[in-house]
N, C-alpha and C positions, 0 to 999 in steps of 0.2 A: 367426415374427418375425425379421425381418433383423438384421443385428448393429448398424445405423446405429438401429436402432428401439430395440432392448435397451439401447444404448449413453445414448439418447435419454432413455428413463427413467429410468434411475442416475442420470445428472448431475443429472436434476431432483429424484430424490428426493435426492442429496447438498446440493445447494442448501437445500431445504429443512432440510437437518441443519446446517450450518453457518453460513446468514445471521443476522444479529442476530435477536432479538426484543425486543420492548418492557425487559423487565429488562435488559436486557444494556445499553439506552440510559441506562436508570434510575441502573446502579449504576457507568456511567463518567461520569452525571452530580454524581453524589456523589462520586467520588473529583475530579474537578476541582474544586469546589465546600471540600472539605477541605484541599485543597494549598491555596486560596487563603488561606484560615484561615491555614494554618501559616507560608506567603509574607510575609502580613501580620505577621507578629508578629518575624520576622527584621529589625534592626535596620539591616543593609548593604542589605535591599534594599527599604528604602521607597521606596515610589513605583511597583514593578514590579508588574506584572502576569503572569497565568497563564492560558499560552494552546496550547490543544490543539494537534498535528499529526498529520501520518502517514495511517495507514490511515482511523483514524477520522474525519476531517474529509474524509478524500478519498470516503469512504464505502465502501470495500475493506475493510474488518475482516470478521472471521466472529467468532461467539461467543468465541472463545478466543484475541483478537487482543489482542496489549503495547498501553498506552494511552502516545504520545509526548507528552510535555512541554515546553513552551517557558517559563523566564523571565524574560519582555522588562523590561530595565531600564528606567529613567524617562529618557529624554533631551532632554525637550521634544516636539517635533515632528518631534526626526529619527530618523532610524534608528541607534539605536545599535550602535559597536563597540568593545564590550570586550574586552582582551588575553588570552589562552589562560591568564597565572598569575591574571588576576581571576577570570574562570570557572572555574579552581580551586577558588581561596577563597569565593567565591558558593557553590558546591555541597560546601564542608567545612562554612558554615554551614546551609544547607539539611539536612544528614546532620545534622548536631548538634541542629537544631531539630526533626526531624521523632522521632527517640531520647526527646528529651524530651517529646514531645506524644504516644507513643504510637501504636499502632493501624498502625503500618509494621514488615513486615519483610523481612530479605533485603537489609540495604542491604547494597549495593558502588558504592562507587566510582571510577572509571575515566577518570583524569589526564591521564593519556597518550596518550589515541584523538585519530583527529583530531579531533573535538570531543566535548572532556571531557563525561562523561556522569555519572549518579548515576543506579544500579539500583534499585529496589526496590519491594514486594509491600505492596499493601492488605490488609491482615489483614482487615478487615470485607468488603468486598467479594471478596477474590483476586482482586486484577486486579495484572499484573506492570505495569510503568512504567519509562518512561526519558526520564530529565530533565536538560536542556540549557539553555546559556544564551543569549537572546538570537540562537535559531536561524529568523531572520527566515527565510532561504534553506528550512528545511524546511517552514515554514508555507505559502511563496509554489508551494512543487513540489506540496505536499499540493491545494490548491486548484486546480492546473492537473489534474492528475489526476483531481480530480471533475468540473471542466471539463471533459475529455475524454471521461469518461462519458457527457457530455450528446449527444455525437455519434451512438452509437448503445449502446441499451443489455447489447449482446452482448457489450463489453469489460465489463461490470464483476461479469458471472457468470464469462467466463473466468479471471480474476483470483483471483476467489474458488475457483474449481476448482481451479486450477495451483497454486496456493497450497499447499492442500490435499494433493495431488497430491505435489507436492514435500516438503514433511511426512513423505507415507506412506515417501517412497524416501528418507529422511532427507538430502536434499539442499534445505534451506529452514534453514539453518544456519550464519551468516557465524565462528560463533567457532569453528568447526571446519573450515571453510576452504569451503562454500560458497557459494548464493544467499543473498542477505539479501531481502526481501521485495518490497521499491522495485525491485530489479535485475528480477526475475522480473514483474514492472508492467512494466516497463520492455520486457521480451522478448514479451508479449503485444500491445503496442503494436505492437510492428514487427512482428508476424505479420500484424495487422491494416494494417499495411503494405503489405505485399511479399505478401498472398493476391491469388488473383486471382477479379473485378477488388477493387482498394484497399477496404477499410471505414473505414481513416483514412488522411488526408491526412500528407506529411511534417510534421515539426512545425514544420520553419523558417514552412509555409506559415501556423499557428497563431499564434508570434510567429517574427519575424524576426532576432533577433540571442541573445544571453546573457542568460538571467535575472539570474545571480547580478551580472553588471554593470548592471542596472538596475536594484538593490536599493542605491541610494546617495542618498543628502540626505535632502529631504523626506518622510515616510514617507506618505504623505496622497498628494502628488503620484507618486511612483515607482507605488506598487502601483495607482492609479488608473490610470497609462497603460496597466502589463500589463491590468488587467482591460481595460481596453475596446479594447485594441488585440488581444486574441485572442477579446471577444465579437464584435467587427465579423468577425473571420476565419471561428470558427468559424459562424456565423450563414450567413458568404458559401458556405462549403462542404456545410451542412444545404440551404441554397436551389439550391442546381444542378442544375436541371433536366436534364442531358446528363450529370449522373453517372452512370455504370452502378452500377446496385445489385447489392451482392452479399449473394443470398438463404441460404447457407450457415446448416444447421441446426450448434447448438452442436454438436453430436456430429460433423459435419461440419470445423468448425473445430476442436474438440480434437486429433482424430486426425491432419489436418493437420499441429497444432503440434508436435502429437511428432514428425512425421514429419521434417518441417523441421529440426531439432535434435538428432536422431538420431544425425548425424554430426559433430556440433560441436565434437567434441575437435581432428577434423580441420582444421574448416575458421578454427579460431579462432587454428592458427599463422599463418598470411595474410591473414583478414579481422577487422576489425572489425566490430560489430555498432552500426549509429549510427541511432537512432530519429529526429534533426534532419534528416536527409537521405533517411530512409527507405528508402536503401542498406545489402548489403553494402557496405565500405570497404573498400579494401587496406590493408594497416598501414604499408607500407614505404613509401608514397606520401601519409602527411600525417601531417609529422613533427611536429608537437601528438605525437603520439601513441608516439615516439619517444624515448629506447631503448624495446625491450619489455621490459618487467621483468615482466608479467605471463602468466596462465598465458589468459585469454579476456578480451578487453575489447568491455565493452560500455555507452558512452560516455553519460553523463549530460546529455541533451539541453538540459537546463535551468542545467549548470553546465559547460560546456563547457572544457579537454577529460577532466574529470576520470575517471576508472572506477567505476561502479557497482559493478561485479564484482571488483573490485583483494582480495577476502578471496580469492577464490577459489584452492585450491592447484591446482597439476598434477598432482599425485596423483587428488585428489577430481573436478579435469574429468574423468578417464575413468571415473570412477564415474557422472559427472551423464550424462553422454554412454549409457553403458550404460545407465540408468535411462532415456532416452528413448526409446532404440532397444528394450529390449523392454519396455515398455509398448505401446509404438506397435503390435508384433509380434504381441504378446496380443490387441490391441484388433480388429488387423486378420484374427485368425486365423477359421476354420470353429469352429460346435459352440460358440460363446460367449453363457452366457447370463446374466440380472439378477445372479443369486448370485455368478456366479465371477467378476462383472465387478468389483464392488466391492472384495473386498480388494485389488486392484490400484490401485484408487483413493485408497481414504482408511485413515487407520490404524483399529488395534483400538477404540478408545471411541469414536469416529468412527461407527463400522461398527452401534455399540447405539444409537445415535441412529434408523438407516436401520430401516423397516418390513420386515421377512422377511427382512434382511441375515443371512448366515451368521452364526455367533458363533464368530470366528478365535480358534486355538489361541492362547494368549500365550506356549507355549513352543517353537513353530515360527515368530513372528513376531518383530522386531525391536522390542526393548523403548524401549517410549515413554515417555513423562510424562505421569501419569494425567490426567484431564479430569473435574470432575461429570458427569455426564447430563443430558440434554438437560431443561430442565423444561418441561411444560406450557403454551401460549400461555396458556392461560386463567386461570391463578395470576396472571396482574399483572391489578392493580386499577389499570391504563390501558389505552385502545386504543393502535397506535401512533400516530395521530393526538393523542392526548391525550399521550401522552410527548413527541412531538416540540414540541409549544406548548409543552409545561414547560418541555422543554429548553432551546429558544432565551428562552423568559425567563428565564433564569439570568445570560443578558447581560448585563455591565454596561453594554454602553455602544451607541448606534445605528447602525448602518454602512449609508448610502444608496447608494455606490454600488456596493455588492455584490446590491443587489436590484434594482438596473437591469441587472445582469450575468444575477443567474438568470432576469431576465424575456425577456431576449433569447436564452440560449441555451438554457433549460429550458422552454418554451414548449411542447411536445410531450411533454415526462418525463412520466410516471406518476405524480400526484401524489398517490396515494394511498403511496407510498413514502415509508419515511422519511430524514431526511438531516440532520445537522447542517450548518447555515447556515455557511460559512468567515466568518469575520470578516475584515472591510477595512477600513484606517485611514481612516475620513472626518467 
C-alpha cells in the first residue's frame, strides 16, 4: 500500500471519528432552545433573540466543537449597535440569570476581549458555549463559510481535519497564543487558493468589497444583498466550463498543506497571508496592514484589514511552524503505515474513537482534556434526516431568501447530509 493510500484511509476513518452525528445535533439543539428560555426571562433584554454562529452554522464543527452564541437585541428592523459597556452589562445580566436558573456551569466572563464574551458549560448536555452580543458580523462570516463549502465539498473535510490536526500538536488554542479555529478556516481556504490548479476562487471574486461595511441599516436589505450577490458569484464559478478541475485526493491536499506551511514562521516576517486576494501579500507594501505589531497575519477576508491570527505569539509561531514541517516529514517519509499514521493526526480520546487505532500511551503523549467516547450512531431515536427537520423547526421565524440562496448554490450538495439552515433576515 502506498503512503498516499495508507494516508487516504486514516483521514477517512478520522472523518468518521469526528463528524457530528445525529445527538450531537440533538443536544446543540437543546442547548440553544434553553438559552432562549433563560433570554426570555431577562428583563434588559426583551425583545432579543438567540441566534447560533460559528462552526456550527457554517457546518465545520466536529463532535467536540464550542457552541457560539449571538444575543441580537430588538432594534426594529435594523441592525443593531450596541456600546462595548452595554454588552457588558447585557452579559452581567445573562451570568446572573443563567446562576439562577441552573443547569450552567463554568461561567466566565470576559469584558475586555474585543468582543465581550460570557463562557460557559451545559451541565446537561456538556457542550462549552460563547456568548456575545449582537455579533451580526460572526453570524454573516459563519454563513459565508458554509457558502463556501458549497463550492466543492473537499473544503469542509479538510477543515475538520486541520482542525483536528492542530488540536493533536496543541497549536488550535487562541488563549495560549495560537490558531483560533476561524483562523485555521481561513488557511485551508487559501490553500485551496494558491494549489494548483485553484479549487476556490479569490474571495473578492465571491463578494467584492467588506463584509463588515455592508452590515449597516436595514438588516432585511444588507444581508439580502450579500446573499445574492455571492450566490450569483459563486453559482458563476461552479458553472465555468473552462475551469481546470483540480482532482487532488484529500491525502493529496493535506500533505500539500503542511507542506505549504512548513516554513511559515519564515515566510510570515514579509508576507501576508490574504484569502480576499488569494495572494501571498507583502506586508511592507499595504500599509492597512501597517506597523507590524504581529508575529503572522493572516487577514480576515470578510473584515478587512483586521487579523485573524493577532492571538498568535512569536514564541508559539515556531512551534506551529515546526508542527507543520514534521508532520509533513512523517507523512511524506518510507515504511509509513495506518497505525503510526494516526497518532500523528488526532489526539489520545481521538485515537479510541478510530477502529484498530493504536492505544497511545497518555504518559509519552501530551496531556489533553478528556472527551466521552464516541457513542453509537444507532442510540438516537432519529435518523439524521429526522434530526435535521426537527431542528430547523425549532425556528421561530421564516427566512425566504436564504433558501433561494441554498437553491442556487447547493443544488449539487449531498442532500442526504446534514446542516443547519443559517438564518436570514426576511
Amino acid at each position: 500500500m502506498s503512503a498516499y493510500s495508507a494516508l487516504e484511509n486514516v483521514l477517512k476513518e478520522i472523518l468518521q471519528a469526528v463528524k457530528p452525528v445525529p445527538e450531537d445535533w440533538e443536544k446543540r439543539s437543546r442547548v440553544i432552545d434553553e438559552l432562549r428560555r433563560v433570554v426570555e426571562s431577562v428583563e434588559s433584554l426583551r425583545g432579543a433573540t438567540v441566534e447560533p454562529f460559528g462552526s456550527f452554522v457554517s457546518n465545520l464543527f466536529t463532535r467536540w466543537s464550542d457552541l457560539d452564541i449571538s444575543i441580537d437585541l430588538y432594534n426594529g428592523s435594523y441592525i443593531s449597535s450596541a456600546g462595548k459597556k452595554r454588552k457588558q452589562n447585557l452579559l452581567v445580566d445573562v451570568q446572573i440569570a443563567l446562576r439562577q436558573k441552573g443547569g450552567w456551569r463554568r461561567l466566565q466572563l470576559i469584558p475586555n476581549a474585543r468582543v465581550p464574551i460570557l463562557k460557559f458549560e451545559s451541565s446537561r448536555q456538556s457542550i462549552s458555549c460563547d456568548m456575545s452580543i449582537d455579533n451580526i458580523q460572526g453570524q454573516m462570516k459563519s454563513k459565508l463559510l458554509f457558502w463556501i463549502s458549497a463550492v466543492d465539498g473537499r473544503f469542509h473535510d479538510m477543515v475538520l481535519l486541520v482542525k483536528e490536526w492542530a488540536k493533536a500538536h496543541d497549536i488550535n488554542n487562541p488563549k495560549v497564543g495560537t490558531f483560533n479555529s476561524y483562523s485555521l478556516s481561513l488557511l485551508v481556504i487559501f490553500h485551496f487558493q494558491t494549489c494548483v490548479p485553484a479549487i476556490l476562487p479569490p474571495l473578492k471574486d465571491i463578494y467584492p468589497g467588506n463584509i463588515a461595511d455592508g452590515l449597516q441599516g436595514e438588516r432585511i436589505t444588507a444581508e439580502r444583498h450579500i446573499a445574492e450577490t455571492c450566490a450569483a458569484n459563486i453559482t458563476r464559478f461552479r458553472q465555468d466550463k473552462f475551469r481546470p478541475v483540480n482532482r487532488s485526493s484529500l491525502s493529496e491536499l493535506f500533505i500539500s498543506f503542511l507542506g505549504k506551511f512548513s516554513d511559515i514562521s519564515l515566510k510570515a516576517s514579509e508576507l501576508g497571508i490574504c484569502p480576499y486576494t488569494g495572494q501571498w501579500e507583502h506586508i511592507e507594501s499595504n500599509m492597512r496592514w501597517l506597523p507590524k505589531t504581529y508575529a503572522i497575519l493572516i487577514e480576515d477576508p470578510f473584515e478587512q484589514p483586521a487579523n485573524s491570527a493577532r492571538a498568535i505569539s512569536m514564541s508559539k509561531l515556531t512551534r506551529i511552524s515546526e508542527a507543520f514541517r514534521m508532520t509533513h516529514w512523517r507523512l511524506i517519509s518510507a515504511n509509513q503505515n495506518e497505525g503510526s499514521l494516526i497518532p500523528t493526526l488526532v489526539r489520545p480520546e481521538v485515537s479510541q474513537c478510530i477502529p484498530k487505532a493504536p492505544v497511545q500511551n497518555p504518559t509519552n503523549s501530551r496531556r489533553y482534556q478528556s472527551h466521552p467516547p464516541r457513542p453509537q450512531v444507532h442510540r438516537s431515536k432519529y435518523s439524521t434526516s429526522q434530526a435535521q427537520h426537527q431542528f430547523q423547526n425549532s425556528r421561530v421565524e421564516s427566512r425566504s431568501n436564504n433558501t433561494t440562496l441554498q437553491r442556487s448554490i447547493l443544488q449539487n450538495r449531498n442532500q442526504g447530509q446534514q446542516i443547519w439552515r443559517p438564518k436570514s433576515h426576511g
